[in-house]
N, C-alpha and C positions, 0 to 999 in steps of 0.2 A: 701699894706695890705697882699700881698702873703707872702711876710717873717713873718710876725706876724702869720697867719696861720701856716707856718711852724713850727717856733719854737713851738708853741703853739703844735702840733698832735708830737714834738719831746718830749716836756715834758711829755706828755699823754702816748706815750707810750713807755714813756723809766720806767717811774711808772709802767704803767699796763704789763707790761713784767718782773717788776723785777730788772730786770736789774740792777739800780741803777743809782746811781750820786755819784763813786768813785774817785780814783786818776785820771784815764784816762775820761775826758771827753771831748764833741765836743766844738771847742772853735772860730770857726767862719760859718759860712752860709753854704759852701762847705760839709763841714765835717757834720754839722747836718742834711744836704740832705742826703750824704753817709751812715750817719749811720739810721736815720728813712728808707731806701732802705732797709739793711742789719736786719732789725728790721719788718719791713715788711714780707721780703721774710723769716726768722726765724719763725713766727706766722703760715704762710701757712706750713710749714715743720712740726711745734709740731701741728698742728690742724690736719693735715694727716695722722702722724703718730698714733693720738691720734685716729681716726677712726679704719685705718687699725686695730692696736691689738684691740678694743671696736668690729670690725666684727670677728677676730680671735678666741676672747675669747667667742664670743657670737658661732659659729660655735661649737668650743669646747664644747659649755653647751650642742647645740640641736644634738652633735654626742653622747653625753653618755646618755641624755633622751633617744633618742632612742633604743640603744644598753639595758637600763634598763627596757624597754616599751618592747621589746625581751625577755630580758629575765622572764617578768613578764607573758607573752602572753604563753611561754613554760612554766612553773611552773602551770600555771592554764592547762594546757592542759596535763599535765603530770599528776594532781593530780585526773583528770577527768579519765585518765588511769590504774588507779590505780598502776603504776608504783613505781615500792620498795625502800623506802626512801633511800638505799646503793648509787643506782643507779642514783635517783634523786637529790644526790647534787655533783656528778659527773662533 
């Protein structure tokens, strides 16, 4: 029944990956292990990488809210100064 599982979680996710069922496919037991491996450790790669830039990008947003939250915090404190519009867009 193990080989029926196997093949079974190789069709799954040789679908759910994309991948396909092209010219080169696995065509005995050995080779459908090797590649569900290789298909495997692929998933953990694009899921990591898909965090890391999702944290990167998110960094990036809360570095320019703030830098705008700055410079909104001086504008109202400039404008309370009465500070001469030449100078306040400086």
């Amino acid at each position: 029944h193990a080989q029926r599982y196997l093949y079974s979680l190789y069709f799954t996710l040789t679908t759910m990956t994309t991948v396909g069922y092209g010219d080169i496919v696995a065509t005995n037991f050995t080779e459908v292990c090797f590649v569900l491996v290789l298909l495997l450790q692929a998933s953990v790669v694009f899921a990591s990488l898909m965090g890391v830039l999702t944290d990167l990008i998110s960094t990036l947003n809360t570095a320019s809210k703030v830098d705008a939250e700055r410079k909104r915090i001086l504008s109202v404190y400039m404008t309370w100064r009465d500070v001469p519009r030449n100078l306040f867009l400086r």
